[in-house]
PDB file of N, H, CA, C and O in Angstrom:
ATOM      1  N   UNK A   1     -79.683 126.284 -70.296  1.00  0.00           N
ATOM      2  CA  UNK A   1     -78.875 126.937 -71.297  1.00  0.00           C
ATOM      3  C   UNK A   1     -78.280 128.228 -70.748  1.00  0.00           C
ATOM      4  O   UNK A   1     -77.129 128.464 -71.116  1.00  0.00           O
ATOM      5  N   UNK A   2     -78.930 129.208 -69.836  1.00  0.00           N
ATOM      6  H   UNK A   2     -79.865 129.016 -69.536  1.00  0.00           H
ATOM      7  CA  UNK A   2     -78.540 130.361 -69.218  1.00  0.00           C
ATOM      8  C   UNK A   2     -77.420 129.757 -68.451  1.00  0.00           C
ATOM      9  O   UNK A   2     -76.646 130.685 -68.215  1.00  0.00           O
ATOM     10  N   UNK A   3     -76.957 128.648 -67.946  1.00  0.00           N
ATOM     11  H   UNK A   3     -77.586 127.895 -68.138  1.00  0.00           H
ATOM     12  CA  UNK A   3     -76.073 128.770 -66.963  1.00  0.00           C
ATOM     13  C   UNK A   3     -74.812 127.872 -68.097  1.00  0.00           C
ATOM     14  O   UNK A   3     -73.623 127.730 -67.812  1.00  0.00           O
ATOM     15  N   UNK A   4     -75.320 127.495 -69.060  1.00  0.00           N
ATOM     16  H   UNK A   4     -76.286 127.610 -69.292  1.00  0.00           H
ATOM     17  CA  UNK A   4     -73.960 127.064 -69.938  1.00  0.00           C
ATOM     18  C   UNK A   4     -73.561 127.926 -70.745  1.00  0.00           C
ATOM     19  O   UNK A   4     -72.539 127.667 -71.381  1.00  0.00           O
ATOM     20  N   UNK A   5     -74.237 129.185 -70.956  1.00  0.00           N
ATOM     21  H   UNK A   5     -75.068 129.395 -70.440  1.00  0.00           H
ATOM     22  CA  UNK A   5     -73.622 130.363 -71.384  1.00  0.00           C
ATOM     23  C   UNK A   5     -73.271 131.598 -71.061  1.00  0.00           C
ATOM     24  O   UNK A   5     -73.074 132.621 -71.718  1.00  0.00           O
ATOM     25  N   UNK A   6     -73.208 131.220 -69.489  1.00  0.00           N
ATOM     26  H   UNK A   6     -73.368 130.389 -68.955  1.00  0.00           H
ATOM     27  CA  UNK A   6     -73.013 131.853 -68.511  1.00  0.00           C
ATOM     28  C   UNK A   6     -73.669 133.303 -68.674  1.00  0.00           C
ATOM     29  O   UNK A   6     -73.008 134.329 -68.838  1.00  0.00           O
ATOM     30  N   UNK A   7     -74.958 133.247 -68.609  1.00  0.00           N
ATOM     31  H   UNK A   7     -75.495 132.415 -68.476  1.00  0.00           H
ATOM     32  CA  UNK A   7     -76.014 134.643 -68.739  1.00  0.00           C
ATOM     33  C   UNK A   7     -76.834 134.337 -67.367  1.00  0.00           C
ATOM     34  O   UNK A   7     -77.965 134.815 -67.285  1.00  0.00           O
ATOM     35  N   UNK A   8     -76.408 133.691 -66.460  1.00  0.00           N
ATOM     36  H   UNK A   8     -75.489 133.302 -66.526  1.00  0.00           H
ATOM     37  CA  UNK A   8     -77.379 133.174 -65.335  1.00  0.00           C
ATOM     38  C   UNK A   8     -77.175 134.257 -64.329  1.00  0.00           C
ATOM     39  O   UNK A   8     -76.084 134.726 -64.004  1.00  0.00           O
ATOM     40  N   UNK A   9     -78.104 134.530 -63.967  1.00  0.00           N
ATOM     41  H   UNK A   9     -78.990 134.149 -64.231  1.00  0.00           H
ATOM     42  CA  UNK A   9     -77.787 135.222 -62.183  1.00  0.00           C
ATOM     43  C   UNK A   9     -77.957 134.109 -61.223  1.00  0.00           C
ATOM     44  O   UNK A   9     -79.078 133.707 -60.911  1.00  0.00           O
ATOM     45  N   UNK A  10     -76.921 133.630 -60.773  1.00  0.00           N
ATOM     46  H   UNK A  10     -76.010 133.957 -61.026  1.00  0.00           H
ATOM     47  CA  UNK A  10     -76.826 132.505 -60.170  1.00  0.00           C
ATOM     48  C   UNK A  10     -76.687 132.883 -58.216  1.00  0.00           C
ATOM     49  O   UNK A  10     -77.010 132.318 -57.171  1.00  0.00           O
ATOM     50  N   UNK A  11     -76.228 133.751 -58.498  1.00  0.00           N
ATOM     51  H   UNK A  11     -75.966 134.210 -59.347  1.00  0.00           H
ATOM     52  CA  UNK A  11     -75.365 134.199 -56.784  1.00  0.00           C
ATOM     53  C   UNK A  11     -76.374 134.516 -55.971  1.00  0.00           C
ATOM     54  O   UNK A  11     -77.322 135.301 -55.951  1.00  0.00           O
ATOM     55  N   UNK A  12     -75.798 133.502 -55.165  1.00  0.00           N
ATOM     56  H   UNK A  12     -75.028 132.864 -55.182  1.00  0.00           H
ATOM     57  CA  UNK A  12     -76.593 133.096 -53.970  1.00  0.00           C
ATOM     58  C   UNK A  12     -76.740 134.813 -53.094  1.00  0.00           C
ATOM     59  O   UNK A  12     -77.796 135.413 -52.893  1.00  0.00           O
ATOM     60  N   UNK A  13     -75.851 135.106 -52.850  1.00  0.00           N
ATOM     61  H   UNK A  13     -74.993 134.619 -53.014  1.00  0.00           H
ATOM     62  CA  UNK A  13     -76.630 136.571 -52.270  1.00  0.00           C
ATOM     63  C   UNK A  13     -77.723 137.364 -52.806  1.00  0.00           C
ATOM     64  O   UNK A  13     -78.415 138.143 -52.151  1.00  0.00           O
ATOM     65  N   UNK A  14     -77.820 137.128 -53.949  1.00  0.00           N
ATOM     66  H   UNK A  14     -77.257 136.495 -54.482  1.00  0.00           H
ATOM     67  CA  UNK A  14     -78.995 137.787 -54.843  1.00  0.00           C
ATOM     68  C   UNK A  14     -80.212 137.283 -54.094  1.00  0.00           C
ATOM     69  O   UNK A  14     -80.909 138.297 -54.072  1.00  0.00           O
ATOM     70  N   UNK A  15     -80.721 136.575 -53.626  1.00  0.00           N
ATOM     71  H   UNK A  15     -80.155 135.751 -53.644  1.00  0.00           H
ATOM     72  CA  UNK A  15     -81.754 136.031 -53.207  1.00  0.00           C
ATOM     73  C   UNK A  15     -81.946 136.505 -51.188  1.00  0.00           C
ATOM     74  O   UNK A  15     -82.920 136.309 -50.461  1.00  0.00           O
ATOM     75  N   UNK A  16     -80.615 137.135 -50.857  1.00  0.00           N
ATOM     76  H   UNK A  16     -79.824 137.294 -51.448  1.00  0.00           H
ATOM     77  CA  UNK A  16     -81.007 137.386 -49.437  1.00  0.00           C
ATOM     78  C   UNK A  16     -80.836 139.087 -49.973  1.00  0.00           C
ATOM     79  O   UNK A  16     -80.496 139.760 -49.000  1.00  0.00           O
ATOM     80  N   UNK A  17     -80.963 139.841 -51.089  1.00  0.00           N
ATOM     81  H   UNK A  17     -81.240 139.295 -51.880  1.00  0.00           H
ATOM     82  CA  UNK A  17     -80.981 141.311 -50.948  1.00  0.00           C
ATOM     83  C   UNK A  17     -82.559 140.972 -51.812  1.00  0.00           C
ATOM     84  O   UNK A  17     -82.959 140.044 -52.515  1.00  0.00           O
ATOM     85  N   UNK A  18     -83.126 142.208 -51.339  1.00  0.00           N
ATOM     86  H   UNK A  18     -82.801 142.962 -50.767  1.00  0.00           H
ATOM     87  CA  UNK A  18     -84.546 142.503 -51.612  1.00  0.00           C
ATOM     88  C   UNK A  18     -84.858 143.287 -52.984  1.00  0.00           C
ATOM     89  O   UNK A  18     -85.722 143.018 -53.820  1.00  0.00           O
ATOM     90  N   UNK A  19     -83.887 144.360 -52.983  1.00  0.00           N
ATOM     91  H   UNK A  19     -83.186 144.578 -52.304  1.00  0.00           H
ATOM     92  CA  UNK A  19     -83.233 144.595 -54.440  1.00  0.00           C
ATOM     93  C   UNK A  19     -82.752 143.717 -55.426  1.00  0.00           C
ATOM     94  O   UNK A  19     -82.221 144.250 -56.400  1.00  0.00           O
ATOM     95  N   UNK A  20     -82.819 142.503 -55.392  1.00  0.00           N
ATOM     96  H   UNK A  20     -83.250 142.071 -54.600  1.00  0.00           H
ATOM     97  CA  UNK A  20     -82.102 141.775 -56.560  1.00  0.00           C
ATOM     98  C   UNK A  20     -82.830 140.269 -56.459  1.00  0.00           C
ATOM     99  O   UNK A  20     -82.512 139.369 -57.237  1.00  0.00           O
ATOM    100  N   UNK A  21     -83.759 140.110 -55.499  1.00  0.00           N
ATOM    101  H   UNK A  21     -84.017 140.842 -54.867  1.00  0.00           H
ATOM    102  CA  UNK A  21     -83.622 138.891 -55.873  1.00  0.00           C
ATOM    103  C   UNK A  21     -85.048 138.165 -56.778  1.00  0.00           C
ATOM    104  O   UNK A  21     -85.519 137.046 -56.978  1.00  0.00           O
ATOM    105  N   UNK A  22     -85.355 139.663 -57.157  1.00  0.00           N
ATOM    106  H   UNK A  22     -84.972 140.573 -56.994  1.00  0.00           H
ATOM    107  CA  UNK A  22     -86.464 139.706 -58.849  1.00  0.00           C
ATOM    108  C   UNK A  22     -85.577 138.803 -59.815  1.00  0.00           C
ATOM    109  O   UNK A  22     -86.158 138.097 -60.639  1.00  0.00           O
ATOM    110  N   UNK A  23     -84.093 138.803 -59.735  1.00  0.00           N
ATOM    111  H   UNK A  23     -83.620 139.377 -59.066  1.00  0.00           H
ATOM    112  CA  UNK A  23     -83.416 139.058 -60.633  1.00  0.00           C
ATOM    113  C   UNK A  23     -82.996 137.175 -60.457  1.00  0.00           C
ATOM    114  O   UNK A  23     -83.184 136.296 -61.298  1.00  0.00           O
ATOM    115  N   UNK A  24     -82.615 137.094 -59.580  1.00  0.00           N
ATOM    116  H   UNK A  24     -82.462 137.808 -58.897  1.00  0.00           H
ATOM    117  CA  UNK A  24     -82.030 135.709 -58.911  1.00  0.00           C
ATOM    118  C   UNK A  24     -82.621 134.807 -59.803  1.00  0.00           C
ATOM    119  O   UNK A  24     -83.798 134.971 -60.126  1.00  0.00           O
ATOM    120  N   UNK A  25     -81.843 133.712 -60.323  1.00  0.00           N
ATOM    121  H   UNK A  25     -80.888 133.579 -60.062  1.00  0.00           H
ATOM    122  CA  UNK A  25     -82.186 132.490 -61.176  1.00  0.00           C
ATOM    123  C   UNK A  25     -83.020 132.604 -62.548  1.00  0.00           C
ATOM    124  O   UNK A  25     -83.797 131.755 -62.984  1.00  0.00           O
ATOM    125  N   UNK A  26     -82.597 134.187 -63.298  1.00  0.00           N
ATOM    126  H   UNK A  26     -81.966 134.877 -62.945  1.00  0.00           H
ATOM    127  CA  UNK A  26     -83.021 134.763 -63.899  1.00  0.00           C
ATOM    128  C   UNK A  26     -82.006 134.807 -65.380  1.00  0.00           C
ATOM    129  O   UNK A  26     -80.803 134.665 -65.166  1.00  0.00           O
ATOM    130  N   UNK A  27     -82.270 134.922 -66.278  1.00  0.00           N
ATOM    131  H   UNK A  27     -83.248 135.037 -66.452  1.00  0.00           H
ATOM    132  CA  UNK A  27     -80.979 134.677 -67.266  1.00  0.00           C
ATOM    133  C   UNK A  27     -80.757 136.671 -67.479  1.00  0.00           C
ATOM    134  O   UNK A  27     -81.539 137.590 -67.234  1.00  0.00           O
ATOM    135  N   UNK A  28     -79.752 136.665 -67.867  1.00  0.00           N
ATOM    136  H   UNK A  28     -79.116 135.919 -68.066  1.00  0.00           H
ATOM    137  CA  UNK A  28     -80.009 138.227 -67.794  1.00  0.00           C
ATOM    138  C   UNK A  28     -80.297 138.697 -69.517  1.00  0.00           C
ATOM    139  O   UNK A  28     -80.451 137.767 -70.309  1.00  0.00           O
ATOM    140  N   UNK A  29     -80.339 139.628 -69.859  1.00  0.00           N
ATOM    141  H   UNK A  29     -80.214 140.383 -69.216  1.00  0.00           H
ATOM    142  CA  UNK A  29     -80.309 139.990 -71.003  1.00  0.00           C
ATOM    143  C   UNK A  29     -79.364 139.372 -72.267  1.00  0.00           C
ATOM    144  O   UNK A  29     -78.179 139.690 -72.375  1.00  0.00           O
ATOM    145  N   UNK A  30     -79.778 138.807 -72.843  1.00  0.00           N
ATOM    146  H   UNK A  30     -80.740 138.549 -72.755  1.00  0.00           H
ATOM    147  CA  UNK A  30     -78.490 137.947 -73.803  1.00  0.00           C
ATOM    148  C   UNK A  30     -78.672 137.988 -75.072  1.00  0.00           C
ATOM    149  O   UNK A  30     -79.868 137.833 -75.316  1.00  0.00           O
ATOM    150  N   UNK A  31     -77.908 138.155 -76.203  1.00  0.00           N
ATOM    151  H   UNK A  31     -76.937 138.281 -76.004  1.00  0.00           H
ATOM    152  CA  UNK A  31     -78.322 137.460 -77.518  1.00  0.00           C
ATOM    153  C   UNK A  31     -77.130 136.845 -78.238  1.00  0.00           C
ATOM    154  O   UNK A  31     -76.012 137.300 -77.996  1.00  0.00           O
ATOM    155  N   UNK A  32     -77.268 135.941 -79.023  1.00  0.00           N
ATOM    156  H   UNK A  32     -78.176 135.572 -79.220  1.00  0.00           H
ATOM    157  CA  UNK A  32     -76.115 134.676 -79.064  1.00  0.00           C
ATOM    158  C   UNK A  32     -76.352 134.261 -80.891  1.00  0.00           C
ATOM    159  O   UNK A  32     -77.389 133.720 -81.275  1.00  0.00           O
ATOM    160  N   UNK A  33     -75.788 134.441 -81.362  1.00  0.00           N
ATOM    161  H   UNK A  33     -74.945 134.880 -81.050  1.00  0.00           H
ATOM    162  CA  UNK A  33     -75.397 133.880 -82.920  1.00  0.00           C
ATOM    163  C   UNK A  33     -75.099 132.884 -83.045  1.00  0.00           C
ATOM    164  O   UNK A  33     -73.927 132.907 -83.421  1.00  0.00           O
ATOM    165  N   UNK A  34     -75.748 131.052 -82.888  1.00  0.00           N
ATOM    166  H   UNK A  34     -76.700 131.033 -82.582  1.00  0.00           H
ATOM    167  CA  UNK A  34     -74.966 130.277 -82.970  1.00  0.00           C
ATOM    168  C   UNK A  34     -74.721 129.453 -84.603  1.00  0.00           C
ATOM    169  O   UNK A  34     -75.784 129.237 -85.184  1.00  0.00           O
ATOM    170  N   UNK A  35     -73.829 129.136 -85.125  1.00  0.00           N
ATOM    171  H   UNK A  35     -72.965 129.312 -84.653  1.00  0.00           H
ATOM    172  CA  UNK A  35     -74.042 129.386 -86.686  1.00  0.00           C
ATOM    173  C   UNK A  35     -74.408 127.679 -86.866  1.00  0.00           C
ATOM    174  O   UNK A  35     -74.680 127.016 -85.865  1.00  0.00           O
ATOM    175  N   UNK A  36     -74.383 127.081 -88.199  1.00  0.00           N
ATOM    176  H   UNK A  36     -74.162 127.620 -89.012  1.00  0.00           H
ATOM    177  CA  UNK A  36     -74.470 125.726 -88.583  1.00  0.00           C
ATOM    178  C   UNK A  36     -73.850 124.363 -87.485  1.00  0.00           C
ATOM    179  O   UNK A  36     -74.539 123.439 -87.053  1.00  0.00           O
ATOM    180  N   UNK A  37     -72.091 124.639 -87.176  1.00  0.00           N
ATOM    181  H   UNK A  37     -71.532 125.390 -87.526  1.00  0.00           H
ATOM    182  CA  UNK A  37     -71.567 124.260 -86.400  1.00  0.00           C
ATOM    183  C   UNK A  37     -71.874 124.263 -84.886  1.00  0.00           C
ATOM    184  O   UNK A  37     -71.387 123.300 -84.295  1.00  0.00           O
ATOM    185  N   UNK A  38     -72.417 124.936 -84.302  1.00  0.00           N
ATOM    186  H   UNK A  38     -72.812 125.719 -84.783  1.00  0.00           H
ATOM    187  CA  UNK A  38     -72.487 124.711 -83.263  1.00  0.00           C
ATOM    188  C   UNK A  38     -71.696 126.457 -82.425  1.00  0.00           C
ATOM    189  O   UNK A  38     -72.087 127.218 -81.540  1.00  0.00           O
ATOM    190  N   UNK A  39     -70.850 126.424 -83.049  1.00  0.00           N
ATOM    191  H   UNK A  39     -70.532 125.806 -83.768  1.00  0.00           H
ATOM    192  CA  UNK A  39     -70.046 127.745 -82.418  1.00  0.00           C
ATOM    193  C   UNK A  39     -70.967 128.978 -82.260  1.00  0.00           C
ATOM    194  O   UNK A  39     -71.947 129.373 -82.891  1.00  0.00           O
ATOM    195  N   UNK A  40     -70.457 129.325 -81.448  1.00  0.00           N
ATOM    196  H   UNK A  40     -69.660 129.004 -80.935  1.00  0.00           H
ATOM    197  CA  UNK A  40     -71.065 130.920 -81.046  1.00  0.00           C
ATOM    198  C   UNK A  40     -70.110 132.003 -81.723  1.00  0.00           C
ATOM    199  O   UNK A  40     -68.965 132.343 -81.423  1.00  0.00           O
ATOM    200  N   UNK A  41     -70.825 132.359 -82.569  1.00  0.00           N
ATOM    201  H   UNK A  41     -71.754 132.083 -82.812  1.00  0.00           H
ATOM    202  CA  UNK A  41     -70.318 133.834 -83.753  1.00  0.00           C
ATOM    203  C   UNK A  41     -70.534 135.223 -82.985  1.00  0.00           C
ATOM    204  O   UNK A  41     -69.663 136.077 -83.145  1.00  0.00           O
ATOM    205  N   UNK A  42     -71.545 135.490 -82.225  1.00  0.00           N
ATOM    206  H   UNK A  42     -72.252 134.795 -82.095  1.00  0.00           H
ATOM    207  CA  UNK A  42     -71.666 136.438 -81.656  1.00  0.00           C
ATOM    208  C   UNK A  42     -72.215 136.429 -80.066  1.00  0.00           C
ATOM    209  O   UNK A  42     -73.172 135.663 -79.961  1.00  0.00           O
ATOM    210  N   UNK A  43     -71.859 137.073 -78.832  1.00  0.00           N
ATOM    211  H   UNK A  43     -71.081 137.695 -78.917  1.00  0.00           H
ATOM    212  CA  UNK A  43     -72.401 136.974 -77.990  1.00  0.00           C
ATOM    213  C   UNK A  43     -72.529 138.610 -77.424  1.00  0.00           C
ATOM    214  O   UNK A  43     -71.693 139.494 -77.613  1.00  0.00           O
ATOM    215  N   UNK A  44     -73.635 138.715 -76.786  1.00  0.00           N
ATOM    216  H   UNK A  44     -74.314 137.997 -76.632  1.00  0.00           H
ATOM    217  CA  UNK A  44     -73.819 140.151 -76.069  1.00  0.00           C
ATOM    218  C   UNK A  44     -74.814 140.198 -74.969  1.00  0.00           C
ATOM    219  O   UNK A  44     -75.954 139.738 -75.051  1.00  0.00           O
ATOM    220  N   UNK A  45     -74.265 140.827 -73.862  1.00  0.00           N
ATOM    221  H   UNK A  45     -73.340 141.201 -73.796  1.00  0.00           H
ATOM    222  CA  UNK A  45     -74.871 140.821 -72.319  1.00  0.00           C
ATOM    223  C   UNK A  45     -75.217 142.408 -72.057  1.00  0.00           C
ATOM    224  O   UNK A  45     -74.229 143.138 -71.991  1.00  0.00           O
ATOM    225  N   UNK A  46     -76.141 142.850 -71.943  1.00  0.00           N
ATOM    226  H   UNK A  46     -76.943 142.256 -71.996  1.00  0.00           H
ATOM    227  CA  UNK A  46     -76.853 143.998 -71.683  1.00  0.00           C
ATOM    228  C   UNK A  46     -77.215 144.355 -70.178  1.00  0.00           C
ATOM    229  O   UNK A  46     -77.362 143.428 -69.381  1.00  0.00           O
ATOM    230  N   UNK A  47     -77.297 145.088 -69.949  1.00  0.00           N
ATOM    231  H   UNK A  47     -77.178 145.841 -70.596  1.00  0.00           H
ATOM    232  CA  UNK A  47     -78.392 145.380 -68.390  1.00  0.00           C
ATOM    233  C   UNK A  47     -79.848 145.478 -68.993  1.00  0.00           C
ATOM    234  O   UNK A  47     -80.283 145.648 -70.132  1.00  0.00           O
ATOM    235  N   UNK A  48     -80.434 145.292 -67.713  1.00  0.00           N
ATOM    236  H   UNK A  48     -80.081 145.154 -66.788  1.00  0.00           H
ATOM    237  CA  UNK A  48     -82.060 144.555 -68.200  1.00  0.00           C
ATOM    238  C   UNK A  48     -82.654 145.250 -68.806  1.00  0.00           C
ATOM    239  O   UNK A  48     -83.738 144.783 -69.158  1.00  0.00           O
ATOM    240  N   UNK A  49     -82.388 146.481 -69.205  1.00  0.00           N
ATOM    241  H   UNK A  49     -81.508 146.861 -68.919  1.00  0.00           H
ATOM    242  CA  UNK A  49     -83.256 147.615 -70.142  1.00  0.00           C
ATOM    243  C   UNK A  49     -82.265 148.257 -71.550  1.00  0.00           C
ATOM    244  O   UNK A  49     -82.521 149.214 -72.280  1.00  0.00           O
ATOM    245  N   UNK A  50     -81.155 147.374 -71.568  1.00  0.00           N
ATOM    246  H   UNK A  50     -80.948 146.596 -70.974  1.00  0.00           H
ATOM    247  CA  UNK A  50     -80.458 147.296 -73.089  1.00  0.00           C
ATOM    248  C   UNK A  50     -80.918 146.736 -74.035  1.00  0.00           C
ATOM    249  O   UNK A  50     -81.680 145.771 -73.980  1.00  0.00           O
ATOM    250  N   UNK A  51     -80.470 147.328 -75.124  1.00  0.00           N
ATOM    251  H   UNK A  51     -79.851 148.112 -75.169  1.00  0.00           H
ATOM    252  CA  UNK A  51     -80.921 146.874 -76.794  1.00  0.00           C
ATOM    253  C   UNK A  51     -79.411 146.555 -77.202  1.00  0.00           C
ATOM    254  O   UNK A  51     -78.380 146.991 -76.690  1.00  0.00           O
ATOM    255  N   UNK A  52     -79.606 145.494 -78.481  1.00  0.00           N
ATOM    256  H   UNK A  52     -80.444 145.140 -78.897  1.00  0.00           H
ATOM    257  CA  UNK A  52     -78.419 145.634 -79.700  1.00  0.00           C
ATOM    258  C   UNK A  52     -79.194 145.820 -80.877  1.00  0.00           C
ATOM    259  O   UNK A  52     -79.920 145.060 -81.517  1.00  0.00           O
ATOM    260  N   UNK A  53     -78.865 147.023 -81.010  1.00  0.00           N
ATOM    261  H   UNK A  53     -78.275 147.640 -80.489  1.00  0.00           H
ATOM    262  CA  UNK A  53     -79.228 147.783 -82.776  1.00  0.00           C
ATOM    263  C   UNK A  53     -79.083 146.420 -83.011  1.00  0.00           C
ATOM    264  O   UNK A  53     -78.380 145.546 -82.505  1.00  0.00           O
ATOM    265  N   UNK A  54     -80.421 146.461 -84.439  1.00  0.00           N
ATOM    266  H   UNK A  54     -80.993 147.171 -84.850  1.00  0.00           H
ATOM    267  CA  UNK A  54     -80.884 145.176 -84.871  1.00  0.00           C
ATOM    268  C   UNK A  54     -79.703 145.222 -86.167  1.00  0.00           C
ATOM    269  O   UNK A  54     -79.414 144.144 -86.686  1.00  0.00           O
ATOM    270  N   UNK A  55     -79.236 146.113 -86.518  1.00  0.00           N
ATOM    271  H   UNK A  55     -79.471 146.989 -86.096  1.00  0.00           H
ATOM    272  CA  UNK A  55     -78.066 146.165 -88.117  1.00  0.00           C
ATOM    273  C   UNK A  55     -76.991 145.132 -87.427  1.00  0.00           C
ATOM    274  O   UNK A  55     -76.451 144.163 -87.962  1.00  0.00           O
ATOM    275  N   UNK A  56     -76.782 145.796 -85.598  1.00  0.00           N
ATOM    276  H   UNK A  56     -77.221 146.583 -85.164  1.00  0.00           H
ATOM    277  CA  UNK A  56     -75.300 144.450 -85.564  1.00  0.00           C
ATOM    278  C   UNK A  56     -75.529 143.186 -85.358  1.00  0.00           C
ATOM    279  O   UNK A  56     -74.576 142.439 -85.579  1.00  0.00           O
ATOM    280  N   UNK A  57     -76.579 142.682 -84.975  1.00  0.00           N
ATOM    281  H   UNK A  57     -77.353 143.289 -84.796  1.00  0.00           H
ATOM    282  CA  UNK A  57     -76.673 141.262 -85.271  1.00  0.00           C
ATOM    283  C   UNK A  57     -77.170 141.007 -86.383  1.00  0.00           C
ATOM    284  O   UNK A  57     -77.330 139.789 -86.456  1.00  0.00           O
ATOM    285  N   UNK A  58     -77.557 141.604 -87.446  1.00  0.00           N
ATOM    286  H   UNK A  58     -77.427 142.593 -87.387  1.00  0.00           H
ATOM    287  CA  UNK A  58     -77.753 141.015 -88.713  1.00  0.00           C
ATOM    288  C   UNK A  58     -76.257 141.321 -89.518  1.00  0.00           C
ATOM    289  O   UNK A  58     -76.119 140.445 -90.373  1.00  0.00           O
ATOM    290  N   UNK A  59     -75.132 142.245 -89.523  1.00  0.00           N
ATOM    291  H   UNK A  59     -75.243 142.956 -88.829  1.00  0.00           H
ATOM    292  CA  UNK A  59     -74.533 142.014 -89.774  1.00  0.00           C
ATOM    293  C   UNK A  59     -73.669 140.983 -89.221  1.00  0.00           C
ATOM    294  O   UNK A  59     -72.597 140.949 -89.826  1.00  0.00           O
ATOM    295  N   UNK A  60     -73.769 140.058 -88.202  1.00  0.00           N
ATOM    296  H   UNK A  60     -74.640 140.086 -87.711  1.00  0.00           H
ATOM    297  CA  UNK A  60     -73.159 138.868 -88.219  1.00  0.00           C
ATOM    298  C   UNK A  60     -73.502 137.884 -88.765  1.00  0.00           C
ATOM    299  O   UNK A  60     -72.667 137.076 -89.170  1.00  0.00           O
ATOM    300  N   UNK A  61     -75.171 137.650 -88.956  1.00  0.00           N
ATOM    301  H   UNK A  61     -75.849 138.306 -88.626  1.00  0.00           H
ATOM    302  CA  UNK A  61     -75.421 136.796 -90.285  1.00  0.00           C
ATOM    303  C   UNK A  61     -75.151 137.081 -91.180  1.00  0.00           C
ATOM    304  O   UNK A  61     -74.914 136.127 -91.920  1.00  0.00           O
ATOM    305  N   UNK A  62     -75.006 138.204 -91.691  1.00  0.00           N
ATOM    306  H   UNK A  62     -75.198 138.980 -91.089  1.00  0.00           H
ATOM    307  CA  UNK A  62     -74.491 138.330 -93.357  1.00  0.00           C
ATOM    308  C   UNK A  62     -73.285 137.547 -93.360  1.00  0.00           C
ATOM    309  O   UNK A  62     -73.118 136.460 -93.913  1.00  0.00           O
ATOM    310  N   UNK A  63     -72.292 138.354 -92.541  1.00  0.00           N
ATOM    311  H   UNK A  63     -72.428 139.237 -92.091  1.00  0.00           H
ATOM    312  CA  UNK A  63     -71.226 137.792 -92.181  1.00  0.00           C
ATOM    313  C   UNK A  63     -71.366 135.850 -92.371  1.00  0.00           C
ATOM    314  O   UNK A  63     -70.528 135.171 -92.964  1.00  0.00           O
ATOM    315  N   UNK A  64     -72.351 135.424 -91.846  1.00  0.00           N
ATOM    316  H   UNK A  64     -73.032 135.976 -91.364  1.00  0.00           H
ATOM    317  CA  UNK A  64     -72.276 133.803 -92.151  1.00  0.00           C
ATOM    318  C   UNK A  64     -72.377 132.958 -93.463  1.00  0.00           C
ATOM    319  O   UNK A  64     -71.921 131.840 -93.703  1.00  0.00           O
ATOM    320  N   UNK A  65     -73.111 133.816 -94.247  1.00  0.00           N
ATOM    321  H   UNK A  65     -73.482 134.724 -94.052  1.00  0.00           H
ATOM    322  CA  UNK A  65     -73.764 133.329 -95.159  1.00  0.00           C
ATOM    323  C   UNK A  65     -72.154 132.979 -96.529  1.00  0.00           C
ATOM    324  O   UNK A  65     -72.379 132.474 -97.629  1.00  0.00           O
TER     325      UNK A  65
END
C-alpha cells in the first residue's frame, strides 16, 4: 500500500548512504482519508517527527458525513 500511495522510500541510494538507509523500504510518515467510495479525501506526508493537528483530519470527516 506504501508504494501505491506513493509514501514509500523506495530509492535505491538510500540503502548505500548510512544516514538513510534506517529509512529505506520504509513508508514515510502518512495519513490518508479514504471515504465510502474508495477515493482519497485527504492526504498528508510529514518528516518522520511531524504531526497533523488532530481538528484537521477530523474536520475532513465532518466534511464526509
Amino acid at each position: 500500500m506504501a508504494r501505491a500511495y506513493g509514501v514509500l522510500n523506495d530509492d535505491p541510494a538510500m540503502a548505500k548512504d548510512a544516514k538513510t538507509i534506517g529509512s529505506y523500504l520504509r513508508a514515510k510518515r502518512s495519513w490518508f482519508v479514504v471515504d465510502k467510495d474508495g477515493v482519497i479525501r485527504y492526504a498528508r506526508v510529514t518528516d518522520p517527527r511531524g504531526l497533523v493537528p488532530n481538528d484537521e483530519i477530523l474536520d475532513v470527516l465532518a466534511k464526509l458525513k
